[in-house]
C-alpha positions as a LaTeX table, in Angstrom:
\begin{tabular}{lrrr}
\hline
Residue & $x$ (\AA) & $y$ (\AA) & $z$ (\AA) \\
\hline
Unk1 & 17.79 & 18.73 & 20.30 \\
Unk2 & 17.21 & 17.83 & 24.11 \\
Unk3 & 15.21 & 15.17 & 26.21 \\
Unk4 & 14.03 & 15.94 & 29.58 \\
Unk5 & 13.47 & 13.58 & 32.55 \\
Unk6 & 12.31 & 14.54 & 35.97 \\
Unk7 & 13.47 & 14.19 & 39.44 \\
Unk8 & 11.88 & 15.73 & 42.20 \\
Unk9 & 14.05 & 16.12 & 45.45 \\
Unk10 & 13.03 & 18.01 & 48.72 \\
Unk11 & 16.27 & 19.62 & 50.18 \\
Unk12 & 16.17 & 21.26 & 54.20 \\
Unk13 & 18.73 & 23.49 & 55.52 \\
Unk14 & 18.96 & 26.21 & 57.63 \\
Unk15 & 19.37 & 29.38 & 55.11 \\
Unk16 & 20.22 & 30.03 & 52.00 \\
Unk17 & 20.23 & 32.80 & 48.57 \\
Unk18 & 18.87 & 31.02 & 45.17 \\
Unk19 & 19.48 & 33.51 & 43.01 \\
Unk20 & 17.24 & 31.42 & 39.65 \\
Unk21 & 14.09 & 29.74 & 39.83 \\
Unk22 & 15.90 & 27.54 & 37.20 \\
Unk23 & 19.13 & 26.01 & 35.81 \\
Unk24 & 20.03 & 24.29 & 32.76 \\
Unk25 & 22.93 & 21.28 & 32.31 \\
Unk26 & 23.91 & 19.93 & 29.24 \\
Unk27 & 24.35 & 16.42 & 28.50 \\
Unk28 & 25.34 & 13.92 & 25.87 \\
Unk29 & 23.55 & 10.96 & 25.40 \\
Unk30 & 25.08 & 7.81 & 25.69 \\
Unk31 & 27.24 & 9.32 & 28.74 \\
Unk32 & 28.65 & 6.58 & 30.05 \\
Unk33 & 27.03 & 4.99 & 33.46 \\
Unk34 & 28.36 & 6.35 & 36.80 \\
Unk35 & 28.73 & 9.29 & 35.39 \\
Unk36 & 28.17 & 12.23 & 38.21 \\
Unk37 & 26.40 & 14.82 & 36.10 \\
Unk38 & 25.49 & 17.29 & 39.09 \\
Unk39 & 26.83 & 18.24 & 42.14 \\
Unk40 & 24.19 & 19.67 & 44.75 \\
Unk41 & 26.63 & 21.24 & 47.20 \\
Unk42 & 27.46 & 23.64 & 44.45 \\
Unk43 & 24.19 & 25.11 & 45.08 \\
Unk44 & 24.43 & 26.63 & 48.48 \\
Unk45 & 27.16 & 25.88 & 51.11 \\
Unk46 & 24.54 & 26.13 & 53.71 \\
Unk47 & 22.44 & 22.79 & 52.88 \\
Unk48 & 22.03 & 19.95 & 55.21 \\
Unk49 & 20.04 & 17.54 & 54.05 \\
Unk50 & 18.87 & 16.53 & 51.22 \\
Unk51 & 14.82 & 14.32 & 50.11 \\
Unk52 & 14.21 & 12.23 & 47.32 \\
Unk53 & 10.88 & 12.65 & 46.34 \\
Unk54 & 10.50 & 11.51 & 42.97 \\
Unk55 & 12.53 & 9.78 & 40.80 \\
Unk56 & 13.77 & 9.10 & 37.27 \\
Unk57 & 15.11 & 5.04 & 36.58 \\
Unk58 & 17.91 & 7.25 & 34.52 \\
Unk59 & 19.27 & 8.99 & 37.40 \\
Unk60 & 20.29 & 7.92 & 40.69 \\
Unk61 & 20.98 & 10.66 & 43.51 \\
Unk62 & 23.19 & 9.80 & 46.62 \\
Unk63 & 22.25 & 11.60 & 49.61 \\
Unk64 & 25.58 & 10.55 & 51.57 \\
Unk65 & 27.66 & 12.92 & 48.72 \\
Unk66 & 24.98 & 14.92 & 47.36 \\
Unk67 & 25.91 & 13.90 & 44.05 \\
Unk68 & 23.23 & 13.01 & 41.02 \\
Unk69 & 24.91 & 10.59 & 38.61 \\
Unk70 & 23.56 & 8.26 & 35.23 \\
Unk71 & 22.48 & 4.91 & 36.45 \\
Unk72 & 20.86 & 3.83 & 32.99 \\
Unk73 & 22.00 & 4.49 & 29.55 \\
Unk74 & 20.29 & 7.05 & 27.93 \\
Unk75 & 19.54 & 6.80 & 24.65 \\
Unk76 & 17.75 & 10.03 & 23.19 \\
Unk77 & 16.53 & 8.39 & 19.85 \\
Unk78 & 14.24 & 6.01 & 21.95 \\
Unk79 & 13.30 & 7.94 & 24.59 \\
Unk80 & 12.22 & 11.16 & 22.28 \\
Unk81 & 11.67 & 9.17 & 18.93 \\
Unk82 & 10.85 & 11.98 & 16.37 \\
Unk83 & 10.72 & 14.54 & 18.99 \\
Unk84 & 13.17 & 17.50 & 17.48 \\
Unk85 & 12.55 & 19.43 & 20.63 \\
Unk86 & 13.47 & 16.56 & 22.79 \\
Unk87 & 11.87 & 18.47 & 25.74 \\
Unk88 & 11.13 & 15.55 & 28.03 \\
Unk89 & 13.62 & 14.83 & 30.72 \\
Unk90 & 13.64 & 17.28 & 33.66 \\
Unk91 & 14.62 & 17.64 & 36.64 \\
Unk92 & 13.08 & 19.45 & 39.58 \\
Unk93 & 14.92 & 20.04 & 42.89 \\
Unk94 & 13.04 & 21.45 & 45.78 \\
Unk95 & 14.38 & 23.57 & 48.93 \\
Unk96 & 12.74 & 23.77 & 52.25 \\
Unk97 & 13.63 & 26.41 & 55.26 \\
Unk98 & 11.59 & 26.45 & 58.25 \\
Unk99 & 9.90 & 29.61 & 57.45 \\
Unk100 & 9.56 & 29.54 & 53.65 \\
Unk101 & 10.54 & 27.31 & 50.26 \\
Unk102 & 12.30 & 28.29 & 47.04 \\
Unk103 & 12.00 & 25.47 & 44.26 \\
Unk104 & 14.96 & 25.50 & 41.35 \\
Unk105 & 14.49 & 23.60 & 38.76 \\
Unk106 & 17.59 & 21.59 & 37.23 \\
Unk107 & 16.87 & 21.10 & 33.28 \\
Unk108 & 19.33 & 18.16 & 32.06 \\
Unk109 & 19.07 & 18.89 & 28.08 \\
Unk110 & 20.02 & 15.39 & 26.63 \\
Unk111 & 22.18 & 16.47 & 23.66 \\
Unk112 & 21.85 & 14.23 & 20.38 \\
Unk113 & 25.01 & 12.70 & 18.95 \\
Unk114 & 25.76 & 11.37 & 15.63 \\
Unk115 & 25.46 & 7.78 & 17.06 \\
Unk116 & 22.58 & 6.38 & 13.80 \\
Unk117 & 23.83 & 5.51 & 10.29 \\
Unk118 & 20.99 & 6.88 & 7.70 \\
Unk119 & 19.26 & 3.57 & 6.14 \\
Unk120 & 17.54 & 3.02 & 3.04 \\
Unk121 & 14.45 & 0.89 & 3.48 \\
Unk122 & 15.39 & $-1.20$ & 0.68 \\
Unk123 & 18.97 & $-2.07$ & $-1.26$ \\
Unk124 & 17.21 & $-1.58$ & $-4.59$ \\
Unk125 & 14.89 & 0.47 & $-5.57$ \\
Unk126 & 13.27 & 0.15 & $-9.25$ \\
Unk127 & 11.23 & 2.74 & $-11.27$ \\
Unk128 & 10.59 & 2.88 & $-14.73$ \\
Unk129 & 9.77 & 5.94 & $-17.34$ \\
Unk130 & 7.88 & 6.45 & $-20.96$ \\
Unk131 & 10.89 & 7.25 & $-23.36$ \\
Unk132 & 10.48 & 10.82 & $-25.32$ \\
Unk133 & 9.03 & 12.37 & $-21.94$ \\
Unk134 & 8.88 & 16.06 & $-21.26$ \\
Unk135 & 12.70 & 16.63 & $-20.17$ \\
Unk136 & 12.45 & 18.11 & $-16.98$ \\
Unk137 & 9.51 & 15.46 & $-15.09$ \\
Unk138 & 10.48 & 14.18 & $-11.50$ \\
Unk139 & 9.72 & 10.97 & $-10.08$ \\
Unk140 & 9.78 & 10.58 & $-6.47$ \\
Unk141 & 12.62 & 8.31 & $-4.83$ \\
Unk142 & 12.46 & 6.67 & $-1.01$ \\
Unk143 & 15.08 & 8.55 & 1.06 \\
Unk144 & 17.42 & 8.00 & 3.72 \\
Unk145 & 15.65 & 7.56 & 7.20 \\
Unk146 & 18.11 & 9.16 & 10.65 \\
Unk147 & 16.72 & 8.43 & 13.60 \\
Unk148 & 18.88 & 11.76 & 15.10 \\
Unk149 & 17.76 & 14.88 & 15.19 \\
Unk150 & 18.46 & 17.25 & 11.87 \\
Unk151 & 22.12 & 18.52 & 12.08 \\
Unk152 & 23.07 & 14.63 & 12.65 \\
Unk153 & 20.59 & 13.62 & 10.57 \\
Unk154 & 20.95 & 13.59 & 6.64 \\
Unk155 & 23.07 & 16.21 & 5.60 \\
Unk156 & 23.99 & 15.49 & 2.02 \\
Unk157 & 22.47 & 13.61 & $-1.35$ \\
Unk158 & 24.88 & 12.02 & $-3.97$ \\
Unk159 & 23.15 & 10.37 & $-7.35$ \\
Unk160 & 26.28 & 8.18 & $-8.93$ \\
Unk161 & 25.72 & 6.94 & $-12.86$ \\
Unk162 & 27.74 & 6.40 & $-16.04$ \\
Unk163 & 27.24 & 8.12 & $-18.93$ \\
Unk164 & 29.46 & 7.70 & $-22.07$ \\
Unk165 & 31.57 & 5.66 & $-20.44$ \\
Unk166 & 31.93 & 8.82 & $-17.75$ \\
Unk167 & 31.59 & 8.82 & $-14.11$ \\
Unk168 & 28.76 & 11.45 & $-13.35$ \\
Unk169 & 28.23 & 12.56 & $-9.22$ \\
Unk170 & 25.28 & 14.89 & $-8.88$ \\
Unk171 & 24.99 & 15.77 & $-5.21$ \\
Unk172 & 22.10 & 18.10 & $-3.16$ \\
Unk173 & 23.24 & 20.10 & 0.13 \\
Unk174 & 19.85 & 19.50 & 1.99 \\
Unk175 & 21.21 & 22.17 & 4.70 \\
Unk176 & 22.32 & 25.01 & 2.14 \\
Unk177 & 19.92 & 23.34 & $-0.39$ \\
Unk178 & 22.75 & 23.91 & $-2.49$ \\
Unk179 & 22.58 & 21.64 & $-6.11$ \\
Unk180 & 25.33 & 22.28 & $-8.32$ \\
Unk181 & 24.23 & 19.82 & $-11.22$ \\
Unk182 & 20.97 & 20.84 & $-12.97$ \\
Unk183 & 22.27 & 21.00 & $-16.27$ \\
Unk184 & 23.34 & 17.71 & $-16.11$ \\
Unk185 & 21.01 & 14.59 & $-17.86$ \\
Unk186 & 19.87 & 13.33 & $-14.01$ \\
Unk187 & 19.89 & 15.00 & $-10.89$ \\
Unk188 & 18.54 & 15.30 & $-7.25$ \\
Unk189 & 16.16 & 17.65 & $-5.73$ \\
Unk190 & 15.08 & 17.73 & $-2.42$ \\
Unk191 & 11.83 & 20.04 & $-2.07$ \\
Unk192 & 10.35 & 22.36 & 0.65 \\
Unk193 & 8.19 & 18.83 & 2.16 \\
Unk194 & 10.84 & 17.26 & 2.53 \\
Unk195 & 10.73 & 15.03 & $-0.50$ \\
Unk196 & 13.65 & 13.92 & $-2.34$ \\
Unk197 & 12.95 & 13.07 & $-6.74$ \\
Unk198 & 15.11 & 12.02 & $-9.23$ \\
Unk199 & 14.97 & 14.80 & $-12.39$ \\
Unk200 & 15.28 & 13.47 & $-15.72$ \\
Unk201 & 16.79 & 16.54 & $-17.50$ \\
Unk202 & 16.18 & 15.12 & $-20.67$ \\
Unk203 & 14.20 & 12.87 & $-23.43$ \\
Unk204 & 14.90 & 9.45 & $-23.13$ \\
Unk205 & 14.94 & 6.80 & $-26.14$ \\
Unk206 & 14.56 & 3.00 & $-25.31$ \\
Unk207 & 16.38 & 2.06 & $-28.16$ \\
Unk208 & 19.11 & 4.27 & $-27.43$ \\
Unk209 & 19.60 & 2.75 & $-23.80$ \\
Unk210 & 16.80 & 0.61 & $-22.36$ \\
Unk211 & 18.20 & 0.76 & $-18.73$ \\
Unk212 & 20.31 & 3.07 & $-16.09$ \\
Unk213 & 21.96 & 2.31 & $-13.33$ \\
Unk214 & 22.45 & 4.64 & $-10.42$ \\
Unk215 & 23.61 & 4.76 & $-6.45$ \\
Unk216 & 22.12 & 6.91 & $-4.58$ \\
Unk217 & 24.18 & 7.82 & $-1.64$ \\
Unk218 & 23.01 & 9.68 & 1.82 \\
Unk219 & 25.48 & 10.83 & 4.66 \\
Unk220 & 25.18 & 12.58 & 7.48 \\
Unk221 & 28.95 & 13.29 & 7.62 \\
Unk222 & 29.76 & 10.58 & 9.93 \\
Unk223 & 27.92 & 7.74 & 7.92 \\
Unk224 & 27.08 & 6.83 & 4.45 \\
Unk225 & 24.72 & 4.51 & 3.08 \\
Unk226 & 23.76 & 3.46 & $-1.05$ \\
Unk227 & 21.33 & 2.13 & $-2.24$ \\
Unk228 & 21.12 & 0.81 & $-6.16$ \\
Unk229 & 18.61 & 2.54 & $-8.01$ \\
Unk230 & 17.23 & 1.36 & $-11.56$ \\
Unk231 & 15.46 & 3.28 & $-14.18$ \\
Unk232 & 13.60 & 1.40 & $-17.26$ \\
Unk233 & 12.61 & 3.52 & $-20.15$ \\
Unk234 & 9.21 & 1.90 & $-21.24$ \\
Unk235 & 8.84 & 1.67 & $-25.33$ \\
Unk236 & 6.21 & 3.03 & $-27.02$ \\
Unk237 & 5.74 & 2.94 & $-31.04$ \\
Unk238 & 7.42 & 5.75 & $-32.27$ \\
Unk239 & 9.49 & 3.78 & $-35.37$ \\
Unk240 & 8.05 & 2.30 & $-38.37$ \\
Unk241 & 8.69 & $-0.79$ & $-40.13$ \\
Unk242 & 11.43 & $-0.87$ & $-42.43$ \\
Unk243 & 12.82 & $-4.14$ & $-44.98$ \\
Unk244 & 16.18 & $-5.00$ & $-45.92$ \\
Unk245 & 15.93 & $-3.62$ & $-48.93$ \\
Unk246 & 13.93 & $-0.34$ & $-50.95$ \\
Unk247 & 13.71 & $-2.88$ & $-53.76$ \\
Unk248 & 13.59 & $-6.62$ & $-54.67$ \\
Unk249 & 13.93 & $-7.47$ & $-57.71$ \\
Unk250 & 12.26 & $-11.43$ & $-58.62$ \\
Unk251 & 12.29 & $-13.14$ & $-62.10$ \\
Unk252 & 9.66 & $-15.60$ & $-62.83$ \\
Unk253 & 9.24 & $-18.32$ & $-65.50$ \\
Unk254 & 6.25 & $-18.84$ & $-67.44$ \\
Unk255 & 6.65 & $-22.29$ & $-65.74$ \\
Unk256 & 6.54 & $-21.25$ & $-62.50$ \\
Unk257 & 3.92 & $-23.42$ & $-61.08$ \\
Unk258 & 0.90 & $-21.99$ & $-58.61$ \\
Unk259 & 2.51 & $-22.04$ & $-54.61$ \\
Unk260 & 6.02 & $-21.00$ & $-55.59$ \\
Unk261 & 7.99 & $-19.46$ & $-52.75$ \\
Unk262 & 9.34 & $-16.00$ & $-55.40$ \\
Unk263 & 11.45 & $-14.67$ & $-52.51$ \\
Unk264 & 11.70 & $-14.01$ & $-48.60$ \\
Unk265 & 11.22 & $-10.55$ & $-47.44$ \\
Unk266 & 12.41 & $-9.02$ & $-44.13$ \\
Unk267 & 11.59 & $-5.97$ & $-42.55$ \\
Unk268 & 12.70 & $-4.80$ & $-38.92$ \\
Unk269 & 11.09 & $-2.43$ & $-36.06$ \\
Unk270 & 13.82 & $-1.08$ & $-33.53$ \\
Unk271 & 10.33 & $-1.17$ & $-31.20$ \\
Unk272 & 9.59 & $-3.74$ & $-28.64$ \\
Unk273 & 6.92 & $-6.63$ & $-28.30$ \\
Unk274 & 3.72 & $-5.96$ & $-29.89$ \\
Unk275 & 5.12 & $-2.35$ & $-31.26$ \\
Unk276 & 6.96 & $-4.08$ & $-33.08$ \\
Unk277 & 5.04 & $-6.73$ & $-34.41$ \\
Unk278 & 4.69 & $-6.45$ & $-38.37$ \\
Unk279 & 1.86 & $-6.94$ & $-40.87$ \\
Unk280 & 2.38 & $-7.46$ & $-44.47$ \\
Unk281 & 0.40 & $-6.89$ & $-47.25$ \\
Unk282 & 0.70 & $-6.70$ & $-51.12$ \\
Unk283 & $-0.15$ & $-3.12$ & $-52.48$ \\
Unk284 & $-0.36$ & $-2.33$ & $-56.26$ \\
Unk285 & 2.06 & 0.30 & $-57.84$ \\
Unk286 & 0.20 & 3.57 & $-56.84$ \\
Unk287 & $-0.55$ & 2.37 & $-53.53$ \\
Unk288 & $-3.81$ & 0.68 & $-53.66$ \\
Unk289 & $-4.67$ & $-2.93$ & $-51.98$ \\
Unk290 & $-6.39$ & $-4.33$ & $-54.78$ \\
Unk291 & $-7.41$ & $-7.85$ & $-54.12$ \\
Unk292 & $-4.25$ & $-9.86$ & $-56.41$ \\
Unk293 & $-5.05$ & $-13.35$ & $-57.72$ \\
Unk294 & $-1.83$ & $-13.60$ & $-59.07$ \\
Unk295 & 0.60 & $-13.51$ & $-56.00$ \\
Unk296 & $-0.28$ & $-13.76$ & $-52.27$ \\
Unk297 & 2.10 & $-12.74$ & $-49.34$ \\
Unk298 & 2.15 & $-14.85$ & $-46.09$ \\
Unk299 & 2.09 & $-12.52$ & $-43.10$ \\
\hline
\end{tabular}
């Protein structure tokens, strides 16, 4: 990944062979200041003198030595921000005889380095699922942003979580799109758009485990970053309501006077909130709710 910037300079001499209309040099960005990056006399051993014509803030050129040399920092994530060709920064360099000109262009390529940490846009993330879903359904995570360009960008995907009291690591090679882990309950997957979703291999039950916990990890080999990611499985009313008991059994008086508490029943519902709110109701022995004027239940 490169960045170009230009400089223009007018050069007279008396003779002299260019062999290429143009030349490429390769730097690094973030080369320190002072640097001498170019040396003109290599060129031709007949120059004389050399004209600055145009002229880039990022270079300076000194016509005493001939030499070309940084005199800004150059910082190729803000001067080619999500440019992966980086093809901005170039240099021209013209030549002047007294019967004809040659012009050779001098390309500086402004290399990347690994200089950026990825960062998450958040430290928690939060997402939330419908227990007994489809195993298999995705749901799409924020990823790591790198402001360098692609082989120091974002190079690998880790999803940390405990299951059974076990340490699980599912990780996702984004540049061999390698993933090692799809048999496993959660995993990664990064897609051909560039998307990156957490796949819930299997059917989740709320009131089996309510909540996970995972960090999500991104590196570019040189820096890693986690964020905390949590998953809530959403109830729905899949259990019914079930008492204490299959049978009560309650002995009453002839004496027992109208408004007697006979006995307390209790029934449960593993569901939550209003799934698993409970209704009662008195039913005769085959099933039927016959209206009772005998005995009343309080709902």
């Amino acid at each position: 990944m490169h960045l170009l910037c230009c400089v223009l300079l007018l050069v007279l001499f008396s003779s002299t062979s260019i062999e290429s209309a143009q030349q490429e040099i390769f730097l690094n960005e973030e080369t320190p200041i002072g640097t001498i990056i170019f040396d003109l006399n290599t060129l031709s051993s007949s120059l004389i003198t050399y004209q600055l014509l145009e002229s880039s803030s990022l270079l300076s050129f000194n016509s005493s030595t001939n030499l070309i040399s940084i005199s800004k920092r150059i910082d190729r994530d803000t001067l080619c921000p999500n440019d992966d060709t980086c093809s901005k920064c170039q240099i021209t360099i013209k030549f002047y005889d007294m019967f004809n000109y040659e012009i050779l262009l001098l390309i500086f390529n402004i290399n990347d380095i690994n200089d950026n940490s990825p960062i998450f846009s958040s430290n928690t993330y939060s997402i939330s699922l419908t227990e007994n879903n489809i195993p298999g359904i995705k749901i799409g995570l924020s990823k790591g942003e790198d402001i360098d360009c692609l082989d120091n960008g974002v190079q690998l995907y880790e999803l940390t979580y405990i299951l059974n009291g076990h340490i699980v690591i599912s990780s996702i090679n984004l540049v061999h799109q390698q993933n090692q882990t799809q048999n496993q309950p959660f995993y990664l997957q990064y897609d051909s758009n560039s998307e990156l979703y957490l796949i819930v291999n299997q059917t989740l039950d709320r009131e089996l485990q309510h909540e996970y916990i995972f960090t999500v990890t991104a590196n570019d080999y040189s820096h890693t970053i986690s964020s905390k990611l949590i998953l809530t499985v959403l109830d729905v009313n899949d259990h019914t309501a079930r008492f204490s008991q299959s049978v009560y059994p309650v002995n009453i008086s002839q004496s027992t006077l109208p408004g007697t508490i006979l006995i307390k029943l209790t029934a449960y519902d593993p569901d939550l909130d209003h799934n698993a709110r409970i209704y009662y109701s008195l039913l005769t022995i085959d099933g039927a709710n016959n209206k009772n004027d005998l005995f009343q239940v309080n709902s």
